[in-house]
C-alpha positions as CSV (number, residue, x, y, z in Angstrom):
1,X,93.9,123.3,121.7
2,X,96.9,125.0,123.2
3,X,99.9,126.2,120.7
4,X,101.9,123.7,122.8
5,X,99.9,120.7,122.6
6,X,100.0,121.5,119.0
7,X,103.1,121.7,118.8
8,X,103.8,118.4,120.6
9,X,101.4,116.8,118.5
10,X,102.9,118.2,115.5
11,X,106.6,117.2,116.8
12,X,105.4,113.7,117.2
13,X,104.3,113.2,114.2
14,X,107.2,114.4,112.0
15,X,109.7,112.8,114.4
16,X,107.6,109.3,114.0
17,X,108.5,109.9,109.7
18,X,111.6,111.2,110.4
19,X,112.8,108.8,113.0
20,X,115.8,108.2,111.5
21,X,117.2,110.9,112.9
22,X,116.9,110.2,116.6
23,X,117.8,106.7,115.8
24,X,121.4,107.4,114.5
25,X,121.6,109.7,117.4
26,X,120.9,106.7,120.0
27,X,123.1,104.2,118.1
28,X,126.0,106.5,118.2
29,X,125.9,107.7,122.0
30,X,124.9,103.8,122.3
31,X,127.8,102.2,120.9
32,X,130.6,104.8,122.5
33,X,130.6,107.2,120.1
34,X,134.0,105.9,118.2
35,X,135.1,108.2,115.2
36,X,134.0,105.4,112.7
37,X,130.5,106.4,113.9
38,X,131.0,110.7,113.3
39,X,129.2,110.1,110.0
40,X,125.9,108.6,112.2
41,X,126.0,111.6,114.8
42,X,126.2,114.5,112.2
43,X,123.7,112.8,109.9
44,X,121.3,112.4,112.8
45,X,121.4,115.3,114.5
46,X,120.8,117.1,110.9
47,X,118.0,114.9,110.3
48,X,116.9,115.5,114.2
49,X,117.0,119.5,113.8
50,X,115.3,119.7,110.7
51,X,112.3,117.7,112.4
52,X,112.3,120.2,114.8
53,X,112.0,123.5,112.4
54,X,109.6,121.4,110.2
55,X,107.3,120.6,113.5
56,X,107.9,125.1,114.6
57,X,107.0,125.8,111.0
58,X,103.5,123.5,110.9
59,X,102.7,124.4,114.4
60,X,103.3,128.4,114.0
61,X,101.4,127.8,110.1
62,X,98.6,126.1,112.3
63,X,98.0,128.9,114.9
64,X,98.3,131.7,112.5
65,X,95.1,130.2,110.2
66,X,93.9,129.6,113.6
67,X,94.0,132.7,114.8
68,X,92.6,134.4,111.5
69,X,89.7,131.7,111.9
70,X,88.6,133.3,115.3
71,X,89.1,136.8,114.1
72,X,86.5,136.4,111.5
73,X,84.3,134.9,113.6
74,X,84.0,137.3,115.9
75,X,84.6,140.0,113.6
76,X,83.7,139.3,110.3
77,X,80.4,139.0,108.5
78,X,79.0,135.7,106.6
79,X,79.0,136.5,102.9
80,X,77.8,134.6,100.3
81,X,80.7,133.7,97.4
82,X,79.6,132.4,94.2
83,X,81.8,130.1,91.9
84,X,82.0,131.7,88.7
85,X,85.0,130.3,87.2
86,X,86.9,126.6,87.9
87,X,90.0,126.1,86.8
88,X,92.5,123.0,86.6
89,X,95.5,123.5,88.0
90,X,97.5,120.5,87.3
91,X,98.5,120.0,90.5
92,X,97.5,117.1,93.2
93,X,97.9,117.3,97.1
94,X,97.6,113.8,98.9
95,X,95.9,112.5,95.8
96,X,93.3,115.5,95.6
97,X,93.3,117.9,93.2
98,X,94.5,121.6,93.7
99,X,91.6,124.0,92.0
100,X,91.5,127.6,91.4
101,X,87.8,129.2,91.5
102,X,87.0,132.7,90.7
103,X,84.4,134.4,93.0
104,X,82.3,136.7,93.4
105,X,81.9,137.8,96.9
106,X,79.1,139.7,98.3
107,X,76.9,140.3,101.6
108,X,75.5,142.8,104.6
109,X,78.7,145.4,105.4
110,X,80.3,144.7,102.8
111,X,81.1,146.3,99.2
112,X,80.8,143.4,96.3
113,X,84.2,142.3,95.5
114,X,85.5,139.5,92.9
115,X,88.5,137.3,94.2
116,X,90.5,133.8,93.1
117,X,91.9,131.3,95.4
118,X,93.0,128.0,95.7
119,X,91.5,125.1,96.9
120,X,91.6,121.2,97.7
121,X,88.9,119.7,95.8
122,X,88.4,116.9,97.7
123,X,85.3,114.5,97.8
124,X,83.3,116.6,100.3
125,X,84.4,119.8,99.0
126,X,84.0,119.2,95.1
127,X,79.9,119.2,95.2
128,X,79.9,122.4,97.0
129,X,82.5,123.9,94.4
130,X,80.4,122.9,91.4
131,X,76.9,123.7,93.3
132,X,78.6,127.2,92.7
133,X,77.7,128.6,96.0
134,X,80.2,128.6,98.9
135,X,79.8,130.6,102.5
136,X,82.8,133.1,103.0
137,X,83.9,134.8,106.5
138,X,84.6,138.3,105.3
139,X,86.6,141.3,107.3
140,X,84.6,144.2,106.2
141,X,87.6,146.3,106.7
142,X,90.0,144.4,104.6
143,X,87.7,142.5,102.6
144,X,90.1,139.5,104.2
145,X,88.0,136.3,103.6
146,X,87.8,132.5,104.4
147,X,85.7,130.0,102.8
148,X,83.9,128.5,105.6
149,X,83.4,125.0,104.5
150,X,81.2,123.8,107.1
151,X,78.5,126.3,106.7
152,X,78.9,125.9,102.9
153,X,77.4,122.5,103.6
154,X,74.2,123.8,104.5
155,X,73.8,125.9,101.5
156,X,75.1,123.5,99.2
157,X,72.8,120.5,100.5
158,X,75.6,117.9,102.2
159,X,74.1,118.9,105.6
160,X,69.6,118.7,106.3
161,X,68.3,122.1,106.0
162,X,64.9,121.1,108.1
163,X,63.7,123.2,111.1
164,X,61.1,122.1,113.2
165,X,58.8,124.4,114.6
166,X,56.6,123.0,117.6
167,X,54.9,125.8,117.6
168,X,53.2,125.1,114.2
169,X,54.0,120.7,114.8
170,X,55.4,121.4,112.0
171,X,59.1,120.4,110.0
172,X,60.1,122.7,107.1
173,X,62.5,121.9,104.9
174,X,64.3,124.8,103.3
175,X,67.1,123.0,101.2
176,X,68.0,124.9,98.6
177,X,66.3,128.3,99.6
178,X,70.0,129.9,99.7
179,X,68.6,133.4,100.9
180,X,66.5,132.3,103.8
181,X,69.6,129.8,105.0
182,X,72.3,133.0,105.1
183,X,69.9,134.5,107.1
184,X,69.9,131.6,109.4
185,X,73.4,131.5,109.7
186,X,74.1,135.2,109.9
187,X,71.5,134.7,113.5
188,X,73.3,132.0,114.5
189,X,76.5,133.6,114.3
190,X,75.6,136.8,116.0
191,X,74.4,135.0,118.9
192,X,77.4,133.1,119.0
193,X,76.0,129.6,118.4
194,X,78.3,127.0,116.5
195,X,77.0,125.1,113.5
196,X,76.4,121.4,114.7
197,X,74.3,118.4,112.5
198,X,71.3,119.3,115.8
199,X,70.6,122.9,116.7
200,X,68.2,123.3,119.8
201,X,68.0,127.3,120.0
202,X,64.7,126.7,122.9
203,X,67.7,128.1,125.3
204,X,67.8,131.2,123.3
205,X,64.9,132.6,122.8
206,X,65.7,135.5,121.1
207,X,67.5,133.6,118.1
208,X,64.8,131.0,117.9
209,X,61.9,133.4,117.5
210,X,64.3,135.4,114.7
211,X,64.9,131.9,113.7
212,X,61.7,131.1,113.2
213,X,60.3,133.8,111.0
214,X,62.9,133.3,109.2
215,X,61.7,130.1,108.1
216,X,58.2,130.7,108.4
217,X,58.9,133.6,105.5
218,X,60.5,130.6,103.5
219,X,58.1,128.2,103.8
220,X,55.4,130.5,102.7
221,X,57.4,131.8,99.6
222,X,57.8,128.1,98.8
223,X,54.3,127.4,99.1
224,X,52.6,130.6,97.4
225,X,50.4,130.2,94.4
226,X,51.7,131.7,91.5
227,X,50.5,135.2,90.6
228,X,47.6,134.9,88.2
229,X,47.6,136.2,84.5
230,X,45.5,139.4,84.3
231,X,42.4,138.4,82.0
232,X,43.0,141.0,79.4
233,X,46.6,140.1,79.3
234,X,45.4,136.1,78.7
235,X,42.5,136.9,76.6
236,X,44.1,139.6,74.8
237,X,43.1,139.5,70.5
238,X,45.9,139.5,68.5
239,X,46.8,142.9,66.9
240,X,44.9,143.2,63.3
241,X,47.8,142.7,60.6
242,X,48.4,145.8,58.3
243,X,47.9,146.6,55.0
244,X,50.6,146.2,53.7
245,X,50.6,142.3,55.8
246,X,47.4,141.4,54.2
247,X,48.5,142.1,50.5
248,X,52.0,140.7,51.1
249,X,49.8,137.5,52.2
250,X,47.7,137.6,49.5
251,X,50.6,137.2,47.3
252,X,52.2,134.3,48.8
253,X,49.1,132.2,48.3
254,X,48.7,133.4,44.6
255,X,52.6,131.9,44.3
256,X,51.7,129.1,46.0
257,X,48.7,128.0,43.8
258,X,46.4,128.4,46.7
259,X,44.0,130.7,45.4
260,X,42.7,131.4,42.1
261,X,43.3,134.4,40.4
262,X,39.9,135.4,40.2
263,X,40.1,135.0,43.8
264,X,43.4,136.3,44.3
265,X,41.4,140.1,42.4
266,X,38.6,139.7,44.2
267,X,40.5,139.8,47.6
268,X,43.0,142.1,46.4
269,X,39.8,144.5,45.6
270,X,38.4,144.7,48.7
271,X,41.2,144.6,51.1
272,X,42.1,148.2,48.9
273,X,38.4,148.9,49.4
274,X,39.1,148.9,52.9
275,X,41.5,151.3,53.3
């Protein structure tokens, strides 16, 4: 959308709450504009020219995040940013609460960095924030970042994570394989294909075969065996107790009354004989 269709979008929409405005404005020019009325036409066109700045203010706020938006796409590099702190700030924004989250940030190009920002924890948002993994569009020069919150659906689980291979008539599912999924996104995003809920990459070949080892890799790391225990590391005896262990034993069961004391001598003898 153009800056100007924004902009008259945005316009709209603050004149339509603050119509009261342009509505004194009619009612004076409408009524002759008599010097009883001053009060209306001053009041209105206040209330008029504030809409305005309000609307340039949104419009020029909009294209700026915008424009940082398609910077780090075709700039940046997908990083993933862990939640590692959450805290309350007190605050609400239409109803939602405002949340700050300490992260740490880290991916290909980039040096690990730890950040805090603020964040709407709305409905959709809040079980990404808490799954603790978030996707990030990072500015390797900068270290400038967005949290992508579209892609951080994937990782978190609110979006499918199957891929279907025809190849192998086969669907994997790869939810929760965090790894295997940036990688999927950092192919997507170099061959400049937008995350949608339906992917069909058979008019890219190049991405789809990257795209499918990719998840042929997961699927077999999801489905390998377990290493097996080494036998002598199973069946290993347990190491012979000392001396000093043996005698310190003895003792406990002559305290306890479990052994005589002719038995307590006896086994006392030989464990001395041993030595």
């Amino acid at each position: 959308m153009s800056i100007f269709w924004r902009y008259v979008r945005v316009q709209l929409f603050v004149l339509l709450c603050g119509i009261v405005g342009p509505i004194f404005l009619v009612v004076y020019f409408a009524s002759g504009g008599g010097p009883l009325m001053k009060w209306m036409f001053w009041t209105g066109l206040l209330i008029t020219v504030a809409d305005v700045l309000i609307a340039l203010a949104i419009t020029s706020g909009g294209a700026k995040k915008a424009a940082k938006t398609a910077a780090l796409e075709a700039t940046g590099v997908l990083a993933l940013a862990q939640v590692v702190g959450i805290h309350e700030t007190g605050t609400r924004i239409n109803d939602q609460p405002l949340v700050k989250i300490d992260l740490q940030v880290s991916g290909p190009g980039i040096t690990p960095f730890a950040t805090q920002d603020q964040v709407i924890a709305s409905v959709s948002r809040l079980p990404m924030i808490t799954g603790r993994k978030l996707v990030a569009l990072v500015d390797p020069a900068t270290n400038d970042y967005q949290i992508d919150w579209e892609r951080s659906a994937l990782i978190a689980g609110m979006m499918p994570a199957t891929f279907s291979v025809a190849e192998d008539n086969r669907t994997y599912d790869l939810t929760g394989q965090t790894e295997a999924l940036m990688q999927i996104l950092q192919v997507l995003k170099a061959n400049g294909i937008s995350m949608n809920n339906m992917i069909d990459l058979r008019s890219n070949p190049a991405a789809r075969q990257q795209v499918q080892a990719i998840v042929r890799q997961a699927a077999a790391r999801q489905t390998a065996p377990p290493p097996p225990v080494p036998a002598a590391a199973a069946y290993a005896a347990p190491a012979e107790p000392s001396t000093a262990q043996r005698l310190q034993e003895l003792e406990t069961l002559r305290a306890t009354g479990s052994i005589t004391e002719d038995e307590y001598t006896a086994k006392r003898q030989q464990i001395i004989a041993e030595l």
